[in-house]
C-alpha positions in Angstrom: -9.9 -30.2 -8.0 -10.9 -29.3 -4.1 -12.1 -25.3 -3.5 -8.4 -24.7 -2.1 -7.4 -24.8 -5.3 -6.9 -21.8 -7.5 -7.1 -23.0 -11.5 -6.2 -21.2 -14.4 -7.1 -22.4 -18.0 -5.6 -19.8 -20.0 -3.9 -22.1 -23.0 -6.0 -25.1 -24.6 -5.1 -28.4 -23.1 -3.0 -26.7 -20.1 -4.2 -25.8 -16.5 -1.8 -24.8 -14.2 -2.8 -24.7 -10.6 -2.3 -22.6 -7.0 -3.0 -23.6 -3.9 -5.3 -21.0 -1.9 -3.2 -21.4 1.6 -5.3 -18.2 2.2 -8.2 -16.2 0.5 -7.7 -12.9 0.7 -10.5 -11.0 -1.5 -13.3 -12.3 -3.9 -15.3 -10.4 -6.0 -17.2 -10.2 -9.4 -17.8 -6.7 -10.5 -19.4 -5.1 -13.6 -15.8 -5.5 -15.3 -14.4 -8.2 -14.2 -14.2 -11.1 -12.1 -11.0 -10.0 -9.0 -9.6 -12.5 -6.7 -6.5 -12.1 -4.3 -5.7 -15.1 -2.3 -2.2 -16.3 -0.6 0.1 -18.9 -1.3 3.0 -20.0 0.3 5.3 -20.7 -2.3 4.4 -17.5 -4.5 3.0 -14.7 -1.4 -0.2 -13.0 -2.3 -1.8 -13.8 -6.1 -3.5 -11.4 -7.7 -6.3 -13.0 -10.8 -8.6 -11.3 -13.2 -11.6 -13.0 -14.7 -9.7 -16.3 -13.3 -6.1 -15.7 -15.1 -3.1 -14.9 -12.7 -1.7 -11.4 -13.0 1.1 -10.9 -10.8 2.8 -12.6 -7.4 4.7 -11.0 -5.0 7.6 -13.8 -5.3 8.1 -12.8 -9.4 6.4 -10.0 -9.8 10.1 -8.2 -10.1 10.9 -9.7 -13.3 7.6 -8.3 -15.5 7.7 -5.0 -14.0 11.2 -4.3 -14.4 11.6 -5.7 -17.7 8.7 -3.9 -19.1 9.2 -0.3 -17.4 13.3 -0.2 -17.5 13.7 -1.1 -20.8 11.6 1.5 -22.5 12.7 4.0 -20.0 16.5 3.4 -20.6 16.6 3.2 -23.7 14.9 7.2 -23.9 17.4 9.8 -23.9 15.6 11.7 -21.2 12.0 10.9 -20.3 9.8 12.9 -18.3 6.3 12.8 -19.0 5.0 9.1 -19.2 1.6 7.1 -19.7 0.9 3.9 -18.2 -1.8 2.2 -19.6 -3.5 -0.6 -17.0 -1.3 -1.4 -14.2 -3.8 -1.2 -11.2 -1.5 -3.4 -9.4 0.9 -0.5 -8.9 4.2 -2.5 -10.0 4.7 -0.4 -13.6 4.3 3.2 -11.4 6.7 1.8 -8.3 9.6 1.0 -11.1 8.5 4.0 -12.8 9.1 6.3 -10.1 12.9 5.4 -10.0 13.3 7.6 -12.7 13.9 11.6 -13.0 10.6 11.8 -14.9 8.2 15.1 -14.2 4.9 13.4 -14.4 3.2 9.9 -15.0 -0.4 9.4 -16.1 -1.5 5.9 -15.2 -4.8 5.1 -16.5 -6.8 2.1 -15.4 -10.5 0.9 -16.4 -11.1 -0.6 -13.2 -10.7 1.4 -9.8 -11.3 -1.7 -7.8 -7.8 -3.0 -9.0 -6.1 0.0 -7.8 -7.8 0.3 -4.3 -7.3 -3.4 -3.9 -3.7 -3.2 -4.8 -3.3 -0.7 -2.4 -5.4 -2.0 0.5 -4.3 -5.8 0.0 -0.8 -5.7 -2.5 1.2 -3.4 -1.0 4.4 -4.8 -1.1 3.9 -4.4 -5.0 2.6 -0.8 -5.1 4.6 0.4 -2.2 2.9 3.4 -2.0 4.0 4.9 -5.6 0.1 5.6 -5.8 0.6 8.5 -3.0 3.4 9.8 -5.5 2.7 13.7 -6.1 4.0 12.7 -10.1 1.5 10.3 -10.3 -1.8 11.0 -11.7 -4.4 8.5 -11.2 -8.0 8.2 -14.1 -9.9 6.0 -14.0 -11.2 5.4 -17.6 -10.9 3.0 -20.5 -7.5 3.3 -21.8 -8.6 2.9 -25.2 -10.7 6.1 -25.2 -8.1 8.3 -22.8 -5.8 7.3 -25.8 -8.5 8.0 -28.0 -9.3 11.7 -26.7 -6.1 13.0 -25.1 -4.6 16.4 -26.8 -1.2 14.8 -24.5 2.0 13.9 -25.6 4.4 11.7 -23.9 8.1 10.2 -24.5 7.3 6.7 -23.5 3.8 4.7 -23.1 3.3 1.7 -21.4 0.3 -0.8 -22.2 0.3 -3.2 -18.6 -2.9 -4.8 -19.7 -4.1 -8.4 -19.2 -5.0 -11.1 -21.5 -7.0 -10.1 -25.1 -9.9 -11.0 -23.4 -13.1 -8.6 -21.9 -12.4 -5.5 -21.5 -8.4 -5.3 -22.7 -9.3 -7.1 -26.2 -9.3 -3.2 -27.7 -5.7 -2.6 -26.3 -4.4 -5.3 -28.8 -6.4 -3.5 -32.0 -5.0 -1.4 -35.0 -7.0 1.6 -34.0 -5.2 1.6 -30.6 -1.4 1.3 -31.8 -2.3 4.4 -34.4 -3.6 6.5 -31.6 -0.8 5.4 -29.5 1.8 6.5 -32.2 -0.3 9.6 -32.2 0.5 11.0 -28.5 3.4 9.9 -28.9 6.8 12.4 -28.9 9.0 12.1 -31.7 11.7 10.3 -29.8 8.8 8.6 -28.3 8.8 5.0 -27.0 6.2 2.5 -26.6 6.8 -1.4 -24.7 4.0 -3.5 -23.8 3.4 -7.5 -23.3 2.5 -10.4 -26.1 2.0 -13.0 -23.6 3.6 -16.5 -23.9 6.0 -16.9 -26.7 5.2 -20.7 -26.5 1.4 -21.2 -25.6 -0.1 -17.2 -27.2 2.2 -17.1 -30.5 -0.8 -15.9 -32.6 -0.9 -12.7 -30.1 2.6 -12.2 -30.3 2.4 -12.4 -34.4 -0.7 -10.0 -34.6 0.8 -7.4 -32.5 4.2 -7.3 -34.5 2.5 -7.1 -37.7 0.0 -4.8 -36.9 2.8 -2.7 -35.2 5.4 -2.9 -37.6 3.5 -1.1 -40.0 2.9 1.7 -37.8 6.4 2.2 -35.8 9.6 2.5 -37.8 11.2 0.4 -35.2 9.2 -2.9 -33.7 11.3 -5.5 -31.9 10.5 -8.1 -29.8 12.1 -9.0 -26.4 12.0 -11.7 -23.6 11.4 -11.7 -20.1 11.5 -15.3 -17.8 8.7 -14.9 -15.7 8.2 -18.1 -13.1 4.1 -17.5 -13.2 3.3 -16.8 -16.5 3.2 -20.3 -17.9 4.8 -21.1 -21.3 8.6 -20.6 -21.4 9.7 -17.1 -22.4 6.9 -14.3 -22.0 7.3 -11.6 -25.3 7.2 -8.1 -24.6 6.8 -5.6 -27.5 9.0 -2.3 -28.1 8.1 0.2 -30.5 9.3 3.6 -31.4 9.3 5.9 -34.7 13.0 6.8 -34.6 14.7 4.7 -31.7 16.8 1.2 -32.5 16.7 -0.4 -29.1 19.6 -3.1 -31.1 21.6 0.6 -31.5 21.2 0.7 -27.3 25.1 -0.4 -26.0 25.5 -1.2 -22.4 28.0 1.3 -21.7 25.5 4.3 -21.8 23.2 1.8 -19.9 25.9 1.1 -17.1 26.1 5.3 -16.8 22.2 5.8 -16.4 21.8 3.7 -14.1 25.0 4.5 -11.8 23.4 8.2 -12.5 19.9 7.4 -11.3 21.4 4.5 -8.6 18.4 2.4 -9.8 17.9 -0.9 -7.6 17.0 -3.7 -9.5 16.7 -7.6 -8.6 16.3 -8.8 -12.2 17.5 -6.1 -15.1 20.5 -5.6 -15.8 22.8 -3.7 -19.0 23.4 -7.3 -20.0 19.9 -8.7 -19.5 18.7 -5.2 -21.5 20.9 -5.9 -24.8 20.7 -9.8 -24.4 16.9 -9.7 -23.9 16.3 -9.0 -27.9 18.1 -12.1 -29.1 15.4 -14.5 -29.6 15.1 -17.9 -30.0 14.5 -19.2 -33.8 10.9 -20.7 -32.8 9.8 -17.3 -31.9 12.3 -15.5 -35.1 9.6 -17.7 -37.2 6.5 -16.3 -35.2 7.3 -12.6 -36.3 8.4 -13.8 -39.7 
């Protein structure tokens, strides 16, 4: 395959390809390799260490799904952690709600000044946000070390692989039950429910011995290759399958949240899973 071409190997046996109409931004750092490029079909493609992260055409679905979700399903949340998300699409969605503060904490501050400079019809200048508090640090040591509590926690990380493979350990789900309020909520992704099922199964089982309440739910995203993508929801003393649409439908006439892809429906509907991925989490 020709240098225009953008190929990631993620899953044995599949490559999936992007055309580089345009590069954009190319760098290896300390961390991690970073590359933003353009392509027609999709906009501007952000990659770490050679694995797509986000697109502007889709990013929607990910970000919504994983930050609406958690936060709808809270009674009233105000102080939240994001874990990850240099891209700025977690804080944007974020920011929609009547929350007093959000801590986003990100290993790598060239993601976040890349986002900003080069992304910015993702982050749309949620950075600049006087809630939002930027640190740059490991996420597995802020939630390590922090004396903070917060009513929901959101793990945007990439793949098990470099420097997020300790944000899918036990160690890291006990200290994340461990800042967490009572009524707290945590949601993060499992990757591909068809091509990563072993990631998916780990992180429920390790989980589910933690939270009293671990569920699994699905998002459609266009880029992540594989079918339905799994995102995780955890909490010690909310039932997400307890969540009816009605008090859904009156939050978000309340907050007049704009969304493309969630909906009440999609919310309630997005925890019915397919038997193929019942059997994963068996």
């Amino acid at each position: 395959m020709n240098k225009r071409w953008f190929t990631e190997a993620l899953h044995t046996d599949v490559k999936a390809g992007y055309l580089r109409n345009k590069l954009i931004y190319k760098k290896d750092s300390s961390l991690q390799k970073l590359e933003i490029f353009e392509n027609r079909g999709l906009g501007r493609i952000l990659a770490l260490d050679n694995i797509v992260q986000t697109t502007e055409k889709d990013e929607f679905i990910y970000h919504e799904m994983l930050s609406h979700v958690p936060l709808l399903s809270h009674k009233s949340p105000k102080k939240i952690l994001i874990i990850g998300g240099g891209d700025g699409g977690i804080l944007r969605e974020v920011l929609k709600h009547e929350i007093t503060k959000v801590t986003l904490v990100e290993i790598d501050k060239n993601v976040i000044e890349l986002s900003h400079k080069y992304l910015p019809k993702i982050s749309r200048n949620s950075f600049r946000s006087k809630k939002a508090e930027v640190i740059i640090k490991d996420g597995a040591e802020f939630v390590k070390t922090t004396g903070d509590k917060y009513d929901v926690i959101i793990i945007d990380s990439s793949d098990p692989i470099g420097p997020a493979r300790i944000l899918f350990q036990k160690e890291f789900y006990k200290n994340i039950s461990r800042i967490m309020n009572k009524d707290g909520i945590m949601a993060r992704q499992c990757g591909s429910s068809f091509f990563q099922p072993k990631e998916l199964r780990d992180n429920f089982k390790i989980a589910k011995k933690i939270f009293a309440y671990t569920s699994v739910y699905l998002a459609a995203v266009p880029t992540y290759v594989g079918g339905f993508f799994s995102l995780l929801f955890c909490s010690k003393t909310i039932n997400p399958s307890k969540i009816d649409e009605k008090s859904l439908v009156k939050k978000i006439g309340r907050l007049n949240l704009k969304t493309k892809y969630y909906n009440p429906e999609i919310h309630t509907a997005s925890f019915s899973l397919p038997n193929y991925i019942k059997e994963i989490i068996k």
